[in-house]
C-alpha positions as a Markdown table, in Angstrom:
| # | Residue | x | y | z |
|---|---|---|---|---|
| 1 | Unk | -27.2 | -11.0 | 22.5 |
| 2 | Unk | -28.8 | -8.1 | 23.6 |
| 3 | Unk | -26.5 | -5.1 | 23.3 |
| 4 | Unk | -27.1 | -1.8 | 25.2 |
| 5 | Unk | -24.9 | 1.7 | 24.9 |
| 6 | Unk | -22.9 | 3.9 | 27.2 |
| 7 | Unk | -20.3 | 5.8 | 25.6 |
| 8 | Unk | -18.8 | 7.2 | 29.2 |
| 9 | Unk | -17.7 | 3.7 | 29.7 |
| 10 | Unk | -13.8 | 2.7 | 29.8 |
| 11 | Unk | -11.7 | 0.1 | 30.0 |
| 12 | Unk | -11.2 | 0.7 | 34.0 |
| 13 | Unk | -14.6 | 1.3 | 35.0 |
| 14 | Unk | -16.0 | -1.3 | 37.5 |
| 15 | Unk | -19.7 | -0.3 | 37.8 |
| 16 | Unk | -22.0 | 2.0 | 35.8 |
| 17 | Unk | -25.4 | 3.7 | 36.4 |
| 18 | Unk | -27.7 | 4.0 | 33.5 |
| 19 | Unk | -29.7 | 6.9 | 32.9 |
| 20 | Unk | -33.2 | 7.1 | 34.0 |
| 21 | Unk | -35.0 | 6.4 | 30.5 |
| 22 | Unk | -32.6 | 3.6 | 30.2 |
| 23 | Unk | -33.5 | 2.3 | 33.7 |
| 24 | Unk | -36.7 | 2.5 | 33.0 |
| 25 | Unk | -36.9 | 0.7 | 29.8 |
| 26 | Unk | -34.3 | -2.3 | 31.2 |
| 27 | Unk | -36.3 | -2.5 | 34.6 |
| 28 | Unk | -40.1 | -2.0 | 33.4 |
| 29 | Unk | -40.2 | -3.0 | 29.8 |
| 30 | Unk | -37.0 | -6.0 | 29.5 |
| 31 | Unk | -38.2 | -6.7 | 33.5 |
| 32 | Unk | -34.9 | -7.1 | 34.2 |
| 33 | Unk | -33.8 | -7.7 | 37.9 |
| 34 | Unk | -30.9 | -8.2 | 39.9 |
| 35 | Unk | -28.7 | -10.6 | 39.2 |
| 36 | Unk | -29.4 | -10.1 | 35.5 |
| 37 | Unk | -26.3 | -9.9 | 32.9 |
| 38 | Unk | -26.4 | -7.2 | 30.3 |
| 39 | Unk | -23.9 | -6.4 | 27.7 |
| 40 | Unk | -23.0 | -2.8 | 26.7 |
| 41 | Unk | -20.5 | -1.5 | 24.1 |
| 42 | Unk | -19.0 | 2.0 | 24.4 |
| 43 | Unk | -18.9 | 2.7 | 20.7 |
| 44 | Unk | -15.4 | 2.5 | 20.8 |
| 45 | Unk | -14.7 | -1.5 | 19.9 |
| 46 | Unk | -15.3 | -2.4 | 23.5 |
| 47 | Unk | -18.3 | -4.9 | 24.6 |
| 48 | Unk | -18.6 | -4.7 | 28.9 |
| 49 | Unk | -20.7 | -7.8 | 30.6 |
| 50 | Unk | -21.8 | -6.6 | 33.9 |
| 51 | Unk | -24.6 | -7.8 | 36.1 |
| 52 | Unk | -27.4 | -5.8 | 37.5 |
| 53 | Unk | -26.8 | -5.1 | 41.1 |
| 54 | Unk | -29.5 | -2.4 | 41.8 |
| 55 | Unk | -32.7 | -2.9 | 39.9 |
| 56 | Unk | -34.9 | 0.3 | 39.8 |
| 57 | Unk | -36.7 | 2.3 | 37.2 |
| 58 | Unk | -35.2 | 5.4 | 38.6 |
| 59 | Unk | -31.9 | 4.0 | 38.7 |
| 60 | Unk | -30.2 | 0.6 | 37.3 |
| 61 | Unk | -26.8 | 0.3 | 39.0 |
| 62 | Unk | -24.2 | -2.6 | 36.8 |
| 63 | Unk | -21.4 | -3.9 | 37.9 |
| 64 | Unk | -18.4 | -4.5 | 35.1 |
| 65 | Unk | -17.2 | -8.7 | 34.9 |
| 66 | Unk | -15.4 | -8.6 | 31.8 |
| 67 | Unk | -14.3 | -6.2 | 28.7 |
| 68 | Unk | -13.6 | -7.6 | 25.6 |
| 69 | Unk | -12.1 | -5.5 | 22.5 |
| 70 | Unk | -12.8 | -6.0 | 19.0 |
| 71 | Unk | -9.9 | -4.9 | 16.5 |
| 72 | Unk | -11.1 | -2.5 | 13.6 |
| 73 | Unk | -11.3 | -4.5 | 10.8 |
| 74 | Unk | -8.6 | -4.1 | 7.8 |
| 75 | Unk | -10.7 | -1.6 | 5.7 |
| 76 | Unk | -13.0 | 1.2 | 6.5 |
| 77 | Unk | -16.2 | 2.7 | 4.6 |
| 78 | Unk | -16.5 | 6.6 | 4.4 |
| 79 | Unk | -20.0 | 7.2 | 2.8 |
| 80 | Unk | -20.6 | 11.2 | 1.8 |
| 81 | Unk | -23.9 | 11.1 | 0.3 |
| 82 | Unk | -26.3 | 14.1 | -0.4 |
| 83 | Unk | -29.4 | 14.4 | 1.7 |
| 84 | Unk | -32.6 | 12.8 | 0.3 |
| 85 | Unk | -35.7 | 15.6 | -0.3 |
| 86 | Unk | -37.6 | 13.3 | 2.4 |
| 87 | Unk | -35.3 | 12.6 | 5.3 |
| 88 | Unk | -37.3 | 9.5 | 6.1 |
| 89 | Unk | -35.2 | 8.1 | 3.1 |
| 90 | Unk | -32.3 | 9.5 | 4.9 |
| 91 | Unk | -32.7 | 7.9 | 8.1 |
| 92 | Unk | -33.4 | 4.5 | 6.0 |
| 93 | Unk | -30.1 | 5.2 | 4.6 |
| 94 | Unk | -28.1 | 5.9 | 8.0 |
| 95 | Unk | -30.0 | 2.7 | 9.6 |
| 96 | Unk | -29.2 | 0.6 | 6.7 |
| 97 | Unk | -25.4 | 1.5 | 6.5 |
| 98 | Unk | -25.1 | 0.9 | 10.2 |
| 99 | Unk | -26.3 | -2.3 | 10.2 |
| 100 | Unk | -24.1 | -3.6 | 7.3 |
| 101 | Unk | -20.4 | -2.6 | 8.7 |
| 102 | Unk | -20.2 | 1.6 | 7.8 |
| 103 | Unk | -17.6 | 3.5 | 9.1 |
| 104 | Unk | -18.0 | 7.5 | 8.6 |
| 105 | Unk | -21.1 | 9.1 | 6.9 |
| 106 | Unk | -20.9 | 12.7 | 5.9 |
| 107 | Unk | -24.2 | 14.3 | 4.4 |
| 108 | Unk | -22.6 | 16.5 | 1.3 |
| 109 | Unk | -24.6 | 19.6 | 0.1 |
| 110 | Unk | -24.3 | 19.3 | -4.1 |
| 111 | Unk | -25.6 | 21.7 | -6.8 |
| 112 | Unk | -28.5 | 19.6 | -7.2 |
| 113 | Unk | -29.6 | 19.4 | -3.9 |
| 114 | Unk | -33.3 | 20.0 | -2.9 |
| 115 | Unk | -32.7 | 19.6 | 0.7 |
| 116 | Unk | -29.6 | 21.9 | 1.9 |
| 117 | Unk | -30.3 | 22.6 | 5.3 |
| 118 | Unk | -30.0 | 19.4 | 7.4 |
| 119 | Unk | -31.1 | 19.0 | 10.9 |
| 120 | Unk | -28.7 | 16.0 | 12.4 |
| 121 | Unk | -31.3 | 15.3 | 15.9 |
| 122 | Unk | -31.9 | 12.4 | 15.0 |
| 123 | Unk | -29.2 | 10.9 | 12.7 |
| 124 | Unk | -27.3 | 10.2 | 16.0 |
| 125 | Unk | -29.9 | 8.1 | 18.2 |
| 126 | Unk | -30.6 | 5.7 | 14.3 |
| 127 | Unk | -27.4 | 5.4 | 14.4 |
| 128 | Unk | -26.6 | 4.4 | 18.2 |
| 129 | Unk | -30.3 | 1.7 | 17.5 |
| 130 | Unk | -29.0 | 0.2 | 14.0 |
| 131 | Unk | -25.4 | -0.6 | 16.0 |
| 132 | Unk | -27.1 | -1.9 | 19.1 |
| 133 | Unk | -29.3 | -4.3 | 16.9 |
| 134 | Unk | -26.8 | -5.5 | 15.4 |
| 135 | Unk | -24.3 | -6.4 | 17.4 |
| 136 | Unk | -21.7 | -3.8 | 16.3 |
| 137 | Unk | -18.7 | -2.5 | 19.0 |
| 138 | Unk | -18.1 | 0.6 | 17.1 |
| 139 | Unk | -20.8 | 3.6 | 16.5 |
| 140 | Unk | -20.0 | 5.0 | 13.1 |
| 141 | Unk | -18.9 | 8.6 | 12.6 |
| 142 | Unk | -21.6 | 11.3 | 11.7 |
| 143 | Unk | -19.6 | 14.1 | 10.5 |
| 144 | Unk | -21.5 | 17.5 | 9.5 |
| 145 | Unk | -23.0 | 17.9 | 6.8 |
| 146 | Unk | -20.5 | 19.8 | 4.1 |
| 147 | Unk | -20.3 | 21.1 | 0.4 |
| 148 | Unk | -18.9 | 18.6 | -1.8 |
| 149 | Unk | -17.0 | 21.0 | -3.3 |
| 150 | Unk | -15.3 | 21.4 | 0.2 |
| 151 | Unk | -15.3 | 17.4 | 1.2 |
| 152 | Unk | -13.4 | 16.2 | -2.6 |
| 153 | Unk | -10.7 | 19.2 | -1.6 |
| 154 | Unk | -10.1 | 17.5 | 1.8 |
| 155 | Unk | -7.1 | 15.2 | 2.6 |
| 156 | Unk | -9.1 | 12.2 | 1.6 |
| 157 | Unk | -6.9 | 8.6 | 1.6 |
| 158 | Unk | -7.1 | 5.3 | 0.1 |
| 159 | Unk | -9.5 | 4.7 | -2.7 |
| 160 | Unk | -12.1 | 7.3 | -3.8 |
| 161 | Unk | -15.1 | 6.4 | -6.0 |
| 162 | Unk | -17.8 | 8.9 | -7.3 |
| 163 | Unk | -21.0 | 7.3 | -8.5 |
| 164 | Unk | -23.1 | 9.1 | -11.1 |
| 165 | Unk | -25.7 | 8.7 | -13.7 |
| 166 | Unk | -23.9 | 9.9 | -16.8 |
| 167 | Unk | -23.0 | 8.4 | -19.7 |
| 168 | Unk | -19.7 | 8.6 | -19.4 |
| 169 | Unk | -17.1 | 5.6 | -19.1 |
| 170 | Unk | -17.2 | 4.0 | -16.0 |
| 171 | Unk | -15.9 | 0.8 | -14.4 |
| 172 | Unk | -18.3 | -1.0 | -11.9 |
| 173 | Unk | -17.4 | -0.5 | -8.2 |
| 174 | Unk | -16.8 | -4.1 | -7.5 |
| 175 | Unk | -14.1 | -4.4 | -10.4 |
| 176 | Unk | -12.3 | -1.3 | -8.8 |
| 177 | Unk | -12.0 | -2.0 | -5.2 |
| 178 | Unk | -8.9 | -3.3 | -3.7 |
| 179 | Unk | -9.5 | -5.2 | -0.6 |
| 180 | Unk | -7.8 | -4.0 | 2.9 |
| 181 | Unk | -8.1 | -0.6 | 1.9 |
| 182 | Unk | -9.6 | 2.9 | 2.8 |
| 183 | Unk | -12.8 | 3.4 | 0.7 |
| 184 | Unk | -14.4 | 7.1 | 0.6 |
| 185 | Unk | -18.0 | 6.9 | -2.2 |
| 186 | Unk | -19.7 | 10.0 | -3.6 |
| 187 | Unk | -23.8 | 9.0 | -3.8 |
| 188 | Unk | -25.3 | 12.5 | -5.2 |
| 189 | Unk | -29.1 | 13.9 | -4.7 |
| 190 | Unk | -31.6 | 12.5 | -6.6 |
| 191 | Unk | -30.8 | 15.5 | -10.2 |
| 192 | Unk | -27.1 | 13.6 | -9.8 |
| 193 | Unk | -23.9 | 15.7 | -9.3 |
| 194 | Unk | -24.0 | 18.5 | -11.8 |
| 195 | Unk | -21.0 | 17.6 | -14.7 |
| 196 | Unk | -18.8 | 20.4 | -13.2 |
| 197 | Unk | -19.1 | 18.7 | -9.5 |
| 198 | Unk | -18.5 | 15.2 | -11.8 |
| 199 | Unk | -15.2 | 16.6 | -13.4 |
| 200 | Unk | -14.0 | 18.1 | -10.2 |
| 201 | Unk | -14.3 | 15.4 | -8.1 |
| 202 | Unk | -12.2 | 13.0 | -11.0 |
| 203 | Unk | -9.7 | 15.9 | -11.2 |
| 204 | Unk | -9.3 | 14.9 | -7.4 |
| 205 | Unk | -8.5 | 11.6 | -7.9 |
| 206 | Unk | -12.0 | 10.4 | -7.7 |
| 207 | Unk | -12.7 | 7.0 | -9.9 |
| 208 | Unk | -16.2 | 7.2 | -11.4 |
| 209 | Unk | -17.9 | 4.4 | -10.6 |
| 210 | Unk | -20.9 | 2.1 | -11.8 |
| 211 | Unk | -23.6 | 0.4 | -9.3 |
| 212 | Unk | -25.3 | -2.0 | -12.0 |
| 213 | Unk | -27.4 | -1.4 | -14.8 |
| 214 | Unk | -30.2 | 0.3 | -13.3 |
| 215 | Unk | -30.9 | 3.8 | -12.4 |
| 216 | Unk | -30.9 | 3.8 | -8.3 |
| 217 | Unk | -32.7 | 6.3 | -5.7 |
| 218 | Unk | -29.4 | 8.3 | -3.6 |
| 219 | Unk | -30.1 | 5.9 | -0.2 |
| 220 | Unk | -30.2 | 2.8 | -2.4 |
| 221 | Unk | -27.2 | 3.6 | -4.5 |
| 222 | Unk | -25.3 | 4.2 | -0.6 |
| 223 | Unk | -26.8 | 1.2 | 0.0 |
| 224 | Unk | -25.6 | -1.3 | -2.8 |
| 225 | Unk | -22.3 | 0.5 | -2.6 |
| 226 | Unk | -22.1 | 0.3 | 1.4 |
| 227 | Unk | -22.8 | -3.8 | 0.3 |
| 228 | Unk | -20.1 | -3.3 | -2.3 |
| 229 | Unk | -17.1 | -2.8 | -0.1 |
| 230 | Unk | -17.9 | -5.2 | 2.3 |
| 231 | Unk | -18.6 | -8.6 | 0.0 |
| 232 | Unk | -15.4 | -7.3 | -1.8 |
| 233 | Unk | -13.7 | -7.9 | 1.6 |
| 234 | Unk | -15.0 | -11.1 | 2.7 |
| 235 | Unk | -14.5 | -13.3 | -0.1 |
């Protein structure tokens, strides 16, 4: 199933009019024509089937058959991960998580950080393509980006993990996670959290937390942790 996205639509609209890049690419490129079913999500859990009832490049008028609503699932992902020095890793990261089931992603600025201005254009359109692709109902949450000293003092629930790299005693992350639960997972820049940033996020309630026995980049850590909470869930 090819999905496409329009967040303005609702659970009483009967006909929608895509925009004119959109119209373009359905009409020109997918060649598309009347009569033609196309599926759309609103980000919101919803997934419309309408059928094309104008066909132009300038302007592809649908008209809503059916809605059907997915449920949230029993659990929910909250990734706060610091921004990569190249934000090609970044966007790996965002595309990644989206695909595999995340919920909320909030880039955290940490002592460490080499990158702590963050420009967000084009989180929110990797996002939107990695949910389309595959064949998701809900757009996950790209909050702004934050210090982490700020986030770990927020009203934070469910279970909280930090992942770090020092040799400290931790428990691996699948050994710690409690299925049907709210999960919320550090990932720090690639110099780590400094110790203060360790100790103060613990003092929060934060469980350190283990990812293997190897030493992993800040987008694959997010990634293998992202992977984590979701295998935890299903078996």
């Amino acid at each position: 199933m090819q999905l496409f996205y329009a967040p303005e639509i609702g659970p009483e609209t009967t006909a929608f009019v895509f925009d004119k890049e959109e119209s373009k690419h359905i009409v020109k490129v997918l060649r598309k024509t009347e009569g033609a079913v196309l599926h759309i999500t609103n980000g919101k859990g919803c997934v419309f089937t309408s059928e094309i009832t104008q066909a132009s490049e300038k302007k592809c008028i649908v008209e809503i058959k059916d809605v059907t609503f997915f449920q949230k699932r029993n659990y929910s992902i909250h990734l706060a991960v610091a921004p990569t020095k190249m934000n090609d890793r970044y966007e790996w990261f965002l595309e990644k998580a989206a695909e595999i089931g995340v919920d909320e992603i909030t880039p955290v600025i940490c002592d460490h950080s080499e990158r702590k201005i963050i420009k967000t254009e084009r989180f929110d359109k990797i996002l939107i393509s990695a949910m389309k692709q595959s064949n998701q109902a809900y757009l996950p949450v790209l909050h702004p980006p934050v210090k982490l000293s700020d986030f770990i003092r927020g009203d934070i629930e469910g279970q909280k993990f930090i992942a770090h790299c020092e040799e400290t005693s931790k428990t691996e992350l699948k050994d710690l996670i409690e299925p049907g639960k709210q999960y919320t997972l550090l990932i720090g820049p690639e110099g780590d959290f400094s110790t203060k940033e360790i100790s103060d996020a613990i003092a929060r309630g934060f469980q350190p937390a283990a990812l293997g026995a190897t030493r992993l980049r800040t987008e694959t850590a997010a990634i293998v942790g992202c992977h984590t909470f979701v295998i935890k869930n299903v078996q």
